[in-house]
N, C-alpha and C positions, 0 to 999 in steps of 0.2 A: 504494500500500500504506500508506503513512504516513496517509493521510485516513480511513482505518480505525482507528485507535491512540487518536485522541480529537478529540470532537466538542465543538466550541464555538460553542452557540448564540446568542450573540447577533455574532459574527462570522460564520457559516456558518447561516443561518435557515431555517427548511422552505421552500421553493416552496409556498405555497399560495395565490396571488394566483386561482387557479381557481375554487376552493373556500372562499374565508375568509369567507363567510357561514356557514358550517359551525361555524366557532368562538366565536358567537354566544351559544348553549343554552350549553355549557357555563360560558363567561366570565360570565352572565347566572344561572347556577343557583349558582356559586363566589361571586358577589356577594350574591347574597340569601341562601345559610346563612352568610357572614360576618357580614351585617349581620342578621341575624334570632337571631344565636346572642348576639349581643350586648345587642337591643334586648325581647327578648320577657321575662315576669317567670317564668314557667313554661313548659315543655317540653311543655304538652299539646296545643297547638294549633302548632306548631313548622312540620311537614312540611307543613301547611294553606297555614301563612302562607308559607312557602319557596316552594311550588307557585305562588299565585298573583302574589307578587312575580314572580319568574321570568318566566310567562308578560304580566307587565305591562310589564315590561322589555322581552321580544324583541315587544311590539304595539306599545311606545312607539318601537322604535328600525325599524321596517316602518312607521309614520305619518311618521316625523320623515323617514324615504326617500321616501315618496310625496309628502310635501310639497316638498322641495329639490328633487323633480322637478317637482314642478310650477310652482315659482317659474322654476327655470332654464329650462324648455324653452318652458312655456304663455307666460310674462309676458315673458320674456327673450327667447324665440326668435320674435320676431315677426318 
């Protein structure tokens, strides 16, 4: 009953060791309107520049996996 009362996340964490490529888009979309809300001189092309940051982020971070996979397993696992 007491672990009902209050939740303290960085002592008590989600279990998502499953699923934590899931957390990816949003940690990757939170990074680019931070850094696009800061760096753009106007607000017109904003959600453009967010959008494609974003998706360059989660293809930069699926290459930089496909490559530690293939150093470790192709060149390493001989």
């Amino acid at each position: 009953m007491t672990w009902l009362l209050a939740y303290t996340p960085f002592v008590d964490p989600l279990d998502l060791h499953d699923v934590w490529w899931l957390t990816l888009a949003p940690l990757a979309l939170g990074i680019s309107i931070a850094y696009k809300a800061v760096r753009v001189p106007t607000l017109e092309e904003f959600w453009k520049g967010v959008l494609v940051m974003t998706a360059q982020i989660i293809m930069g971070m699926i290459g930089l996996g496909v490559l530690v996979y293939l150093v470790i397993e192709v060149f390493f696992g001989l």
